[in-house]
C-alpha positions as CSV (number, residue, x, y, z in Angstrom):
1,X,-3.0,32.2,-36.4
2,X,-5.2,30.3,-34.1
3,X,-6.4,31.8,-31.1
4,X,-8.8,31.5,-28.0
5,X,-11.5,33.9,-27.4
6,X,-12.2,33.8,-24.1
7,X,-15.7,36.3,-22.5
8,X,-15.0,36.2,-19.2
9,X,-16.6,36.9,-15.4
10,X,-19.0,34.1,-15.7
11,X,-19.1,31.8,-12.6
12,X,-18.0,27.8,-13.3
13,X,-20.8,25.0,-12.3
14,X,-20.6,21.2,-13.6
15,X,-18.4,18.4,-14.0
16,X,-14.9,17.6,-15.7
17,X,-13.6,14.2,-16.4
18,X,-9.9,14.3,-15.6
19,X,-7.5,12.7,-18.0
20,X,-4.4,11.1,-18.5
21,X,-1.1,12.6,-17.5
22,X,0.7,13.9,-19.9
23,X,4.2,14.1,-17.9
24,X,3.2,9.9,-17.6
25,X,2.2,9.3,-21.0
26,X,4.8,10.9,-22.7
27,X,7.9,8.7,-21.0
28,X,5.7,5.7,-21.1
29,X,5.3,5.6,-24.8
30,X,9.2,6.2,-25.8
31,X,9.7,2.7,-23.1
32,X,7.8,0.4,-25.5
33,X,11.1,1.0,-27.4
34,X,12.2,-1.3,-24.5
35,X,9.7,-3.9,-25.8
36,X,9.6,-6.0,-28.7
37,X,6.1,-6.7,-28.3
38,X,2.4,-5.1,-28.4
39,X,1.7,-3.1,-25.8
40,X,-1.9,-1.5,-25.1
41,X,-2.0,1.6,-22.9
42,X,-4.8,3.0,-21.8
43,X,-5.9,6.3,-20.5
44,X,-3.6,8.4,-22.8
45,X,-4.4,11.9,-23.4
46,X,-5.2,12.9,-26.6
47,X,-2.4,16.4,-26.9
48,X,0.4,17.7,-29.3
49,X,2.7,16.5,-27.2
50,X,1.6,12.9,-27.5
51,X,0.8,12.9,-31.4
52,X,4.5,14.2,-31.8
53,X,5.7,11.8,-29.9
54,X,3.4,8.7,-31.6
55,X,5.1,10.4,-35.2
56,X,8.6,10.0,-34.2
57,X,7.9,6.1,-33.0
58,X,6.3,5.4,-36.6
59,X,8.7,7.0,-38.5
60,X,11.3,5.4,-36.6
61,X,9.4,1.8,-38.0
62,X,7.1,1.3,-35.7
63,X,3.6,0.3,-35.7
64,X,0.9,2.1,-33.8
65,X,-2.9,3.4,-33.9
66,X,-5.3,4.7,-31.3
67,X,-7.8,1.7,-31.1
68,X,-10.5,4.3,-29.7
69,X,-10.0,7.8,-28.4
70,X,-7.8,7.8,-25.1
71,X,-6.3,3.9,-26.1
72,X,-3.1,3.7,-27.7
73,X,-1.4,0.0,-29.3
74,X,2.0,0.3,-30.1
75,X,4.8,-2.3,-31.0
76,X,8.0,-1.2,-31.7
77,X,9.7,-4.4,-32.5
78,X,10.7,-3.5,-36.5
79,X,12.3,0.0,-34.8
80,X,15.9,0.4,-35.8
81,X,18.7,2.5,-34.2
82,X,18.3,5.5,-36.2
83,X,16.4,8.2,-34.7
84,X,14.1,9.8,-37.1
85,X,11.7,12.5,-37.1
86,X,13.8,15.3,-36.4
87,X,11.6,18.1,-36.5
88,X,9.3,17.0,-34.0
89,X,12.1,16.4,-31.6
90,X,13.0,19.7,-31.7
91,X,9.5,20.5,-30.7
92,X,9.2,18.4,-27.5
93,X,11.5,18.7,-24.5
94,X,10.4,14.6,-23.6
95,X,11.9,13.7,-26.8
96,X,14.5,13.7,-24.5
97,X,13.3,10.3,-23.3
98,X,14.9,8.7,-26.7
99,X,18.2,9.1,-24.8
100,X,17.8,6.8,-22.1
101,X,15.3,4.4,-24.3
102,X,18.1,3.9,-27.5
103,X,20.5,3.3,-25.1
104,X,19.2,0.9,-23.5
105,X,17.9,-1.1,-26.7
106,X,20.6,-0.2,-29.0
107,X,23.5,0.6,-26.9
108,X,23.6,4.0,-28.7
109,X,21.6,7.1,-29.6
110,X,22.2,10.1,-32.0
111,X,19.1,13.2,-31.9
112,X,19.2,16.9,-31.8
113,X,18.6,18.7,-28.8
114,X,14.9,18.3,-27.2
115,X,12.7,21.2,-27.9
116,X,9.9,21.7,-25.7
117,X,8.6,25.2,-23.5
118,X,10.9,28.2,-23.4
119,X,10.9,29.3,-19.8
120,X,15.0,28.8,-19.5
121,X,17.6,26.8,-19.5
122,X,16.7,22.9,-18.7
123,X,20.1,21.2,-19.1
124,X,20.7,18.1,-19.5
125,X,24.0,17.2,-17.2
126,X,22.1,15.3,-15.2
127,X,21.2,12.9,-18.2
128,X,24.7,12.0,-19.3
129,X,26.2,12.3,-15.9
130,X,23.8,9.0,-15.4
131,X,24.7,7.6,-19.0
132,X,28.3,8.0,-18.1
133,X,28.4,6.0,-15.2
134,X,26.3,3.2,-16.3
135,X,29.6,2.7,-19.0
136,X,28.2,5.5,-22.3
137,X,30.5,7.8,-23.9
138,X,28.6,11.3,-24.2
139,X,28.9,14.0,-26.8
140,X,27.6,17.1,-27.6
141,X,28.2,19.2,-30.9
142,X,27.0,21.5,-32.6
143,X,23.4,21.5,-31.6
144,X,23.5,17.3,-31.6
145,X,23.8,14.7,-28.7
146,X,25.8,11.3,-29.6
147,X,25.2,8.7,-26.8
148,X,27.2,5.8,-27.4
149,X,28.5,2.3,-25.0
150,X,31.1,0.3,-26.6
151,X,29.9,-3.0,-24.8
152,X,27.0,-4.1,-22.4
153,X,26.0,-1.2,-20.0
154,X,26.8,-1.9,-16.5
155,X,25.4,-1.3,-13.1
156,X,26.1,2.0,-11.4
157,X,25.8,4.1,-8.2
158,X,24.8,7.2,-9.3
159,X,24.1,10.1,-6.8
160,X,21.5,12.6,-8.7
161,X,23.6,16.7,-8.2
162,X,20.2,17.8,-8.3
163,X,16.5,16.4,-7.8
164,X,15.5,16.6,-12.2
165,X,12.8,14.7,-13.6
166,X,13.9,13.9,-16.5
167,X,17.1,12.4,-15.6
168,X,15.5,10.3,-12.8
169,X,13.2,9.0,-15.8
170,X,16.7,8.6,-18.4
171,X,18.7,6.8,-16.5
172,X,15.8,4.2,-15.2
173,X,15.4,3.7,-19.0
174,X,19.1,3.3,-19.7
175,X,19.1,0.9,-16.5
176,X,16.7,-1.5,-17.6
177,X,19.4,-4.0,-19.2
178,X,22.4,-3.2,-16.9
179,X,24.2,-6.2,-15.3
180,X,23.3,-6.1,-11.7
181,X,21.6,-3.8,-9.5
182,X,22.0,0.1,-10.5
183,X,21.0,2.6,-7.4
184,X,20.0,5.8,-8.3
185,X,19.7,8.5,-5.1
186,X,18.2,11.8,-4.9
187,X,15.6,11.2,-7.7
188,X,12.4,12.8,-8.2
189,X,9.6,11.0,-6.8
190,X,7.0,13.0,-8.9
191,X,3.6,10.4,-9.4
192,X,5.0,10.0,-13.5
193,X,8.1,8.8,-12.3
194,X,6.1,6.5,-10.4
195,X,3.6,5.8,-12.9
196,X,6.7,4.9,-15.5
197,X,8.4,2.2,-12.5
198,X,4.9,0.9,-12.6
199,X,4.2,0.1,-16.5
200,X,7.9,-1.4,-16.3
201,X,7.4,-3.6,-14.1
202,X,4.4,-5.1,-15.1
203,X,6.1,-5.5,-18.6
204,X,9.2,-7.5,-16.2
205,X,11.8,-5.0,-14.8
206,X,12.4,-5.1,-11.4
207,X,12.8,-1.6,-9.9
208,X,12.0,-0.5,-6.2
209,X,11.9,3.2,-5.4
210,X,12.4,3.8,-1.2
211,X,12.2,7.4,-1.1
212,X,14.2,9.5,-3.5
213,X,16.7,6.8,-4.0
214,X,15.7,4.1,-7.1
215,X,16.9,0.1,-7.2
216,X,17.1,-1.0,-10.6
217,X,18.4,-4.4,-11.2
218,X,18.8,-5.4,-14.6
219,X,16.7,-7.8,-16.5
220,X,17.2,-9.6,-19.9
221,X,13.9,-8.8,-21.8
222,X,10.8,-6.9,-21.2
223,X,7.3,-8.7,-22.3
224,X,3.6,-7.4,-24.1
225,X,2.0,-5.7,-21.1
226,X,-1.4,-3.8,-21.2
227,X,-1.2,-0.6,-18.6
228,X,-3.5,2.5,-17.2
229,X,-2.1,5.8,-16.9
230,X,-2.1,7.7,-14.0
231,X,-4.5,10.9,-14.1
232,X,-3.0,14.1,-14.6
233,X,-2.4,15.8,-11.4
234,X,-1.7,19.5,-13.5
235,X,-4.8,19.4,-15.2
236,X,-7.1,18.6,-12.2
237,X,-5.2,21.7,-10.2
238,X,-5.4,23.9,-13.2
239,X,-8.9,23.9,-13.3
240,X,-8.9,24.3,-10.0
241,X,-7.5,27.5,-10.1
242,X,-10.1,28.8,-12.8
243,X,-12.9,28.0,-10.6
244,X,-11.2,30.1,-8.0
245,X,-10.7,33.0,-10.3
246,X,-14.1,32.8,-11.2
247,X,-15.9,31.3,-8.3
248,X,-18.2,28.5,-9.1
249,X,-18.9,24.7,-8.1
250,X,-17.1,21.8,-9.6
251,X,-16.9,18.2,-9.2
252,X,-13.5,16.5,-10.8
253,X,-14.1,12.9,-11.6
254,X,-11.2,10.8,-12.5
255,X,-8.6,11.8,-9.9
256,X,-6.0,10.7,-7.4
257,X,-6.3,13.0,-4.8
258,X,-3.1,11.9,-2.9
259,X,-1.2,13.8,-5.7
260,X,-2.6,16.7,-5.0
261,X,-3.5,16.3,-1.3
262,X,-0.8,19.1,-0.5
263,X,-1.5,22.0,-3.0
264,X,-5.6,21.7,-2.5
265,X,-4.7,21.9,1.6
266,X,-3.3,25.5,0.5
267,X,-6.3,25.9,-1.3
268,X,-8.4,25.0,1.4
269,X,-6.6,27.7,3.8
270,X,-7.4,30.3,0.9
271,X,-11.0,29.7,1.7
272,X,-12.1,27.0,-1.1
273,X,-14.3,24.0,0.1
274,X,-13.1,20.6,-1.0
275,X,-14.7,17.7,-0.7
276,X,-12.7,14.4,-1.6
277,X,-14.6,10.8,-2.4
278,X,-13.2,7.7,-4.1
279,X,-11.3,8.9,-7.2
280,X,-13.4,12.7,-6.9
281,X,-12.9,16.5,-5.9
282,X,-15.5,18.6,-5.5
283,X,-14.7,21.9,-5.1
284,X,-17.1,24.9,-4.5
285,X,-15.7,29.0,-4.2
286,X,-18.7,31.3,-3.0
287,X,-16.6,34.5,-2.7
288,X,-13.2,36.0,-3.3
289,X,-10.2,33.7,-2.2
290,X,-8.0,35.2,0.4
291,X,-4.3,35.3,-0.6
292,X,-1.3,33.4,0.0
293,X,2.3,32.9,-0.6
294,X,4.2,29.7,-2.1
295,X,7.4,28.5,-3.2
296,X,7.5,26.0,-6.0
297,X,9.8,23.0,-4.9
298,X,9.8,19.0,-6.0
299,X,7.4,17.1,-5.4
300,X,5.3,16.5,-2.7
301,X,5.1,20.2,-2.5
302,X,4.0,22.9,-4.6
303,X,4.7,22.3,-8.4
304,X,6.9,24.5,-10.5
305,X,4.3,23.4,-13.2
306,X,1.3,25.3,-11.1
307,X,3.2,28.5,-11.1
308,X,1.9,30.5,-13.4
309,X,-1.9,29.8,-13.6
310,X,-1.5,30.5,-9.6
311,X,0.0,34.1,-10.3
312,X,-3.1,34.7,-12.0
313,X,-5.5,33.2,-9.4
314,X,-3.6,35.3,-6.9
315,X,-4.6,38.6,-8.9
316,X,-8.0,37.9,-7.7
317,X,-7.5,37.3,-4.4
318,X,-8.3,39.9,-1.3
319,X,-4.8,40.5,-0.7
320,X,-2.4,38.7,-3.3
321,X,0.7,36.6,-2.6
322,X,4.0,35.8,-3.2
323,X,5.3,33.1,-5.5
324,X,8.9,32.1,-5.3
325,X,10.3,29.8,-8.3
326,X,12.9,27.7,-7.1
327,X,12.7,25.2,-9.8
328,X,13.1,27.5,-13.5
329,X,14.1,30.5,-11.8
330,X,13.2,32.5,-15.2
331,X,9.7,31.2,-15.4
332,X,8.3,35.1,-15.6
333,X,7.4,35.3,-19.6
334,X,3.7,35.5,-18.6
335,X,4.1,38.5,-16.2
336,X,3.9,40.9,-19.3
337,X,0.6,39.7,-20.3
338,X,-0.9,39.5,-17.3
339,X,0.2,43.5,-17.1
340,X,-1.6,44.0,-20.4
341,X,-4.5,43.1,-18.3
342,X,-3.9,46.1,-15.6
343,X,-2.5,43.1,-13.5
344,X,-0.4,44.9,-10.1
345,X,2.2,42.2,-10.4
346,X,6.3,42.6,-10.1
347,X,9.0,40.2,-10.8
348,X,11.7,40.9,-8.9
349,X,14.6,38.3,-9.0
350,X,13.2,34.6,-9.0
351,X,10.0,35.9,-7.1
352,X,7.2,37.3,-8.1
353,X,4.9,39.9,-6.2
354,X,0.8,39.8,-6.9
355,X,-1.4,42.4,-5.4
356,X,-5.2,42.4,-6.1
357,X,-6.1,43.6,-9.6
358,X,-8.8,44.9,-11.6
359,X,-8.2,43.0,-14.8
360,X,-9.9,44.1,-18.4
361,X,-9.9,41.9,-21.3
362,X,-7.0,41.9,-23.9
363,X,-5.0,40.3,-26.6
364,X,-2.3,38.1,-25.0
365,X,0.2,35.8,-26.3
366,X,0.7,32.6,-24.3
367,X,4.7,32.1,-24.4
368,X,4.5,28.1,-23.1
369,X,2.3,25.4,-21.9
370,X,1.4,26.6,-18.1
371,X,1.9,30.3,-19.1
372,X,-0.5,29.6,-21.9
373,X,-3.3,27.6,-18.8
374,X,-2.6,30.9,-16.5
375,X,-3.8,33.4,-19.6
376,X,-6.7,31.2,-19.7
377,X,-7.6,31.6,-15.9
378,X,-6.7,35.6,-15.7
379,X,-9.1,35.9,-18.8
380,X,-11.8,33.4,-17.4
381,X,-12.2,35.8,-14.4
382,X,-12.4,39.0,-15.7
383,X,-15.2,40.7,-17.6
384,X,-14.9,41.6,-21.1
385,X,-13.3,39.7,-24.0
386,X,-9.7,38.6,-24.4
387,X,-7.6,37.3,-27.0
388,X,-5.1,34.6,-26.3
389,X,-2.7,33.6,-29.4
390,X,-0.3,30.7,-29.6
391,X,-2.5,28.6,-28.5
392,X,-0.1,25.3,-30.1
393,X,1.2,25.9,-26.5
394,X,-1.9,25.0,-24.8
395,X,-3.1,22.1,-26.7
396,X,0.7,20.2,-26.3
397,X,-0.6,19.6,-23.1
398,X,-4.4,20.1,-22.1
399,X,-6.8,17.6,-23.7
400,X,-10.0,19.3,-24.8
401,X,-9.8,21.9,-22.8
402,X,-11.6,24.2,-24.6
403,X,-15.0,21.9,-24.6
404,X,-14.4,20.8,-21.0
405,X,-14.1,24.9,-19.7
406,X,-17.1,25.3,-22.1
407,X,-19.2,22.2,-20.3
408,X,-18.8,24.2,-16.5
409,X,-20.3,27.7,-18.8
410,X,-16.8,29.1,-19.7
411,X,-17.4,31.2,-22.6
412,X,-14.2,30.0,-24.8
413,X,-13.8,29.3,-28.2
414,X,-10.8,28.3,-30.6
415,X,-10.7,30.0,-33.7
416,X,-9.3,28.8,-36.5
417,X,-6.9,31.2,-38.5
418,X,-7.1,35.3,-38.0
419,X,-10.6,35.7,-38.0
């Protein structure tokens, strides 16, 4: 099994480029199922995640390569209705994205349901309510979802029960081909959601987001466009949070600060310095943070995908916090390994309760992606070895993390097998 091994209680100085966003990247490549043409997209991180994704496209018939390392050319035009790749679907919860994407194309879709981090239920309601009203039949049986539209999807008014990501991003997809003008309200207005508008309408959709309400008037084709991906906002606050565990002075390079403007202003009240410049964060921690509480909510606002490395950070604060998950209210699988650690931490209902902790080194399992990045910070600050396993977690969505936290003098290394 491979596994981190992490010596921690060293303090974090240097410099980390900031890369793609995966959350972007991810719906971005399943929409050049949209178009029958090359299309060059740059700034794609290199994770799990993305690979899987890349798989399904090519065994689905299309052609695609990474023309260098973060530069992906894709053309999907020899793709056929049949959803292939099975296996990796079940693997990914933005294989999801085919949904909207065949639909739109194809007029139907057929794929087992998305896999991706365990952390709760994620239903999908949201998705076919959307589907549904643009003019789809929707099934679901026995582990299987059949999307299907007897004639040209129309235009729709479709009013969101809940703010969801991934139904905001599905039915913009499904939309692109609709007769008319298709409003969508109470969407998420996360920056991927943005990012996605963005790379469609270079490539000739016309889609206007006021707010959390989306205008999506239907076009007859989408063209070859070449497009940059947004830089991932979790990654930059990640490391954020290890550098606050650990203390230390880092520069981030690569970033849009607007995206995170409101979680590094709570940051800022527990005592770190930032400094923001053109597309950079510095950000320096000379002593123990003081603690704070937050409630995960959509975006602008804290992010449900911060959670658990901030539950760590807070176990190294002078008086801990509260976090509150109002997004995946069962988000807790981490709080038993962070106990392993001596962490003084209680989950009571959708809320957790951090008080400051002496933490010792130990062998951990992450159970998904952000629990995984949490692990990573608890065992970064603390003295003494720790072993993380399942690290396949961790690399779906972090690109190189182990040589960037190894670049600011993080002792980590991946091991390869049970050694």
């Amino acid at each position: 099994m491979d596994h981190l091994i992490i010596d921690g209680g060293c303090a974090l100085n240097g410099e980390i480029n900031i890369g793609g966003m995966k959350n972007s990247a991810l719906p971005i490549i399943f929409a050049t199922l949209l178009i029958e043409e090359e299309c060059i997209i740059y700034n794609v991180p290199i994770v799990s995640d993305v690979i899987n994704s890349v798989e399904i496209l090519k065994k689905m018939g299309a052609s695609a390569e990474f023309v260098d390392k973060n530069t992906l050319k894709i053309n999907t035009k020899s793709v056929g209705n049949e959803i292939r790749g099975y296996d990796l679907i079940s693997k990914m919860r933005a294989s999801s994205y085919l949904m909207g994407a065949m639909l739109a194309r194809f007029g139907e879709a057929r794929l087992p349901m998305p896999g991706g981090c365990n952390f709760g239920v994620r239903p999908i309601e949201q998705h076919l309510k959307g589907f549904s009203l643009l003019g789809a039949d929707t099934n679901e049986e026995n582990d299987f979802i059949e999307i299907k539209a007897s004639k040209k999807l129309k235009s729709a008014k479709i009013v969101l029960d809940k703010i969801s990501v991934g139904a905001t991003i599905n039915i913009v997809l499904a939309s692109i081909f609709t007769e008319g003008v298709t409003v969508i309200e109470n969407v998420a207005i996360e920056p991927h959601v943005d990012d996605l508008i963005c790379f469609l309408n270079i490539a000739g959709a016309k889609i206007i987001r006021v707010g959390r309400k989306i205008y999506s008037e239907g076009v007859n084709k989408l063209h070859s466009v070449q497009y940059k991906i947004f830089p991932d906002m979790i990654e930059s606050l990640t490391y954020m949070t290890f550098v606050g565990a650990c203390t230390g002075d880092i520069n981030l390079t690569g970033i849009n600060f607007e995206h995170i403007r409101y979680v590094t202003s709570l940051f800022s009240k527990m005592g770190f310095q930032i400094d923001s410049f053109y597309d950079e964060v510095r950000v320096k921690v000379k002593k123990k943070p003081l603690g704070i509480s937050v409630e995960t909510e959509p975006y602008p606002y804290f992010p449900t995908d911060l959670h658990p490395q901030f539950a760590s950070l807070l176990c190294f604060t002078t008086n801990g916090g509260i976090i509150k998950e109002n997004i995946f209210p069962t988000r807790f699988a981490y709080v038993n390994e962070l106990i392993k650690m001596g962490a003084n931490i209680k989950n009571i209902n959708n809320s957790v309760y951090i008080y400051p902790s002496a933490l010792q080194g130990a062998c951990l399992d992450a159970t998904d992606l952000r629990a995984g990045a949490g692990l990573v910070c608890a065992a970064l600050g603390t003295e003494g070895k720790s072993r993380i396993n399942n690290v396949n977690y961790i690399v779906r969505g972090y690109e190189n993390l182990v040589g960037k936290v190894s670049s600011i003098g993080g002792k980590i290394k991946l091991i390869k097998g049970d050694n």
